[in-house]
C-alpha angles and dihedrals in degrees: 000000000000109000090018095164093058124114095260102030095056099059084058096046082047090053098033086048090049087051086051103253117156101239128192124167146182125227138173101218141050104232135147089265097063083056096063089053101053088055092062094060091259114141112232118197120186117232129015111267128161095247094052088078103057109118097026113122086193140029130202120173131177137252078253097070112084120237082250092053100135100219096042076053090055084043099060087041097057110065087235106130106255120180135171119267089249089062098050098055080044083073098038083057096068097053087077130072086203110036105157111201120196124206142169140124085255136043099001086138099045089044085040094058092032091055095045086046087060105052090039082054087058097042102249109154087230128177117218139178111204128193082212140034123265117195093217083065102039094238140345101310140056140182124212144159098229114099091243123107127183102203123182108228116212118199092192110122081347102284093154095066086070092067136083111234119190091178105022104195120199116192095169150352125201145143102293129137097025093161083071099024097042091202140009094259089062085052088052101045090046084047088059084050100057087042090052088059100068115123093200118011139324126246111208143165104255085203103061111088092196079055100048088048097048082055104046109121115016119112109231148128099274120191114185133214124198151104091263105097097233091075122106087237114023130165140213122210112230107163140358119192125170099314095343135094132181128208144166106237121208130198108201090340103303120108128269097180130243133322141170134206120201097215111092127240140061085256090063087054082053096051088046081061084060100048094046103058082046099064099027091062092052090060106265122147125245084243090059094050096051089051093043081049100046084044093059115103094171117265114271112291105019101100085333113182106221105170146330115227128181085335089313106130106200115197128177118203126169094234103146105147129080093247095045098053093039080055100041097037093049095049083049088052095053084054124093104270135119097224130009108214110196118205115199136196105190097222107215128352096251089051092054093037101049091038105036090126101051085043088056092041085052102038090049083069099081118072081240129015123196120195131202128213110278107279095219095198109171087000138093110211097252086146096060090224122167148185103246090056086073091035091072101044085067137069128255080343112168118212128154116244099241108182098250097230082057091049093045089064083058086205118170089234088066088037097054092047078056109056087039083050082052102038088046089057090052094049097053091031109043125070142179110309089036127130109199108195118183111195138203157097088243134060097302092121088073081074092054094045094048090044087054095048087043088052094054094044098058 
């Protein structure tokens, strides 16, 4: 499994290793989750290199992994069946009557775990793949013997249309991705794909226009989520305080009660809708939602609580596109603290390039936002984009001056200057009442982390 310590590939090699599968794997880079890994039996090797695949009878690699890759090279060289991660949980998806698969440009991982803690909650011997981790699974996968299945669905280069949905949920549908998409109308027509492709009903947010539009025009069984009434599961806000918020939840306008979720945002009570129907159409009882609901204490990294410091709060949440940190950091700034410091890390040159506007408009939300340097990730910077390009847009920003042919090698060493460049600015810059958010679908949370260990220290 090359990048086997990625966020999609982990929850297969959980489930493949459950099923007995011997399982080895190649990463760049030394995190907790390689760990994990290595705790199953798998061999890790780090880096990808030709010689890392003899022995393997089958190769899967992620989106991650470049065309060049040498090993993916040696992969495709060597006869030996080699398919794309996305594939691969294709066919793990057919193994189950009720996979429920969750999509959206916004909150598949938070639906996603809402959805699994709730069954978990029930006592259905579910399997997931989760794009997180969720603490009541003890990590992002999970193998079961039930027939149902919670499966994030990823619109990115349209891997979802490679699974088999029974329920295919949308929560959302908006412009991401364009280096692939292109335009909005291309997101919307792979979305009615995907919803095309379910065996049994849809879930969507009967709120969501783009939605409503990816879905005209297929005939099947539709069940809507929203705060409009009309919805078949609907909700009213009565009370938000710190992380929790409390509403009055309807089916089919009838009331369910009251429930609370202890994620905060109006999106999350959005997501809990999802969840909800989800879970709801697969048989589970509306006791074993609220306490699913009151169990859920977010997936890591969405709005994850890493330490508190002197009065300092540190939270790390995966936030990377316009729409999500104009969400998370205005639910942070309806909570009790006296700044919010946001702390970015711009995720791929054409993402920063295409939405630089949107990314100024969110990030101008936060009383001081600190950027990183651009975490490439599959790119090379073709679009000589840089940091600093974002960092003036904004006001009072703080960003760190890195020569650009030294960022375009994207090396750890420059990446680890940078984060210390970052976490020295929060220690002589932060103080009691603060809420310190580093955001990101990368590695930012290694700020967070370090900040958190300084701060003790001192």
């Amino acid at each position: 499994m090359m990048g086997i310590g990625g966020s999609g590939m982990y929850p297969l090699a959980q489930i493949l290793h459950s099923q007995g599968y011997e399982l080895s794997g190649s990463d760049n880079n030394e995190t907790e989750t390689l760990d994990a890994v290595r705790k199953m039996g798998a061999k890790v090797y780090m880096g990808q290199a030709p010689g890392n695949i003899e022995g393997a009878e089958l190769i899967v690699y992620s989106a991650a992994i470049m065309p060049d890759n040498p090993e993916l090279v040696a992969a495709k060289a060597s006869g030996i069946p080699t398919i794309e991660r996305s594939e691969l949980l294709g066919l793990v998806t057919t193994w189950y009557d009720n996979a429920i698969c969750i999509s959206g440009t916004h909150g598949k991982t938070t639906a996603s775990s809402m959805t699994t803690q709730i069954l978990m909650s029930e006592g259905v011997d579910l399997s997931c793949v989760i794009g997180g981790k969720l603490k009541a699974i003890g990590g992002s996968g999970r193998a079961g013997k039930s027939d149902v299945m919670v499966c994030e669905s990823c619109e990115f280069v349209d891997t979802f249309l490679k699974l088999s949905p029974d329920i295919a949920v949308i929560l959302n549908v908006d412009a991401d991705h364009l280096d692939y998409f292109g335009t909005l109308e291309n997101i919307i027509k792979s979305f009615h794909k995907f919803a095309s492709m379910a065996s049994k009903c849809l879930i969507i947010n009967g709120d969501d226009a783009n939605t409503l539009k990816a879905v005209e025009g297929i005939d099947k069984e539709t069940i809507t989520f929203g705060f409009g009434e009309s919805n078949d599961f609907s909700a009213k806000i009565l009370d938000k305080k710190g992380l929790r918020t409390d509403f009055e939840l309807f089916e089919r306008g009838q009331s369910c009660g009251v429930f609370s979720i202890f994620v905060p945002g109006e999106h999350n009570v959005l997501n809990a809708l999802a969840a909800v129907a989800s879970a709801r159409y697969v048989g589970v009882s509306y006791e074993g939602i609220r306490k699913g609901l009151e169990e859920f204490r977010g997936a890591m990294r969405r709005f994850e609580k890493i330490d508190e410091v002197d009065g300092i709060t540190i939270v790390d949440d995966y936030a990377h596109h316009p729409s999500e940190l104009e969400a998370t950091l205005k639910a942070a700034k309806g909570l009790d603290f006296d700044r919010v410091i946001a702390v970015f890390q711009p995720f791929t040159y054409s993402r920063t390039e295409l939405l630089m506007d949107d990314f100024v408009k969110a990030l101008s939300i936060a009383d001081v936002c600190v950027l990183t340097d651009i975490f490439g990730s599959r790119e090379k910077n073709t679009h000589h984009i840089y940091t600093e390009m974002l960092g003036e847009k904004i006001d009072g920003c703080v960003y760190f001056d890195t020569p650009h042919e030294i960022v375009d090698m994207q090396t750890n060493e420059q990446k680890e200057k940078n984060f210390g460049q970052v976490t020295d600015y929060l220690l002589e810059n932060t103080k009691e009442g603060d809420l310190v958010m580093t955001l990101g679908c990368g590695d930012a949370y290694k700020i967070a982390k370090k900040f958190a260990k300084r701060l003790r220290e001192r």
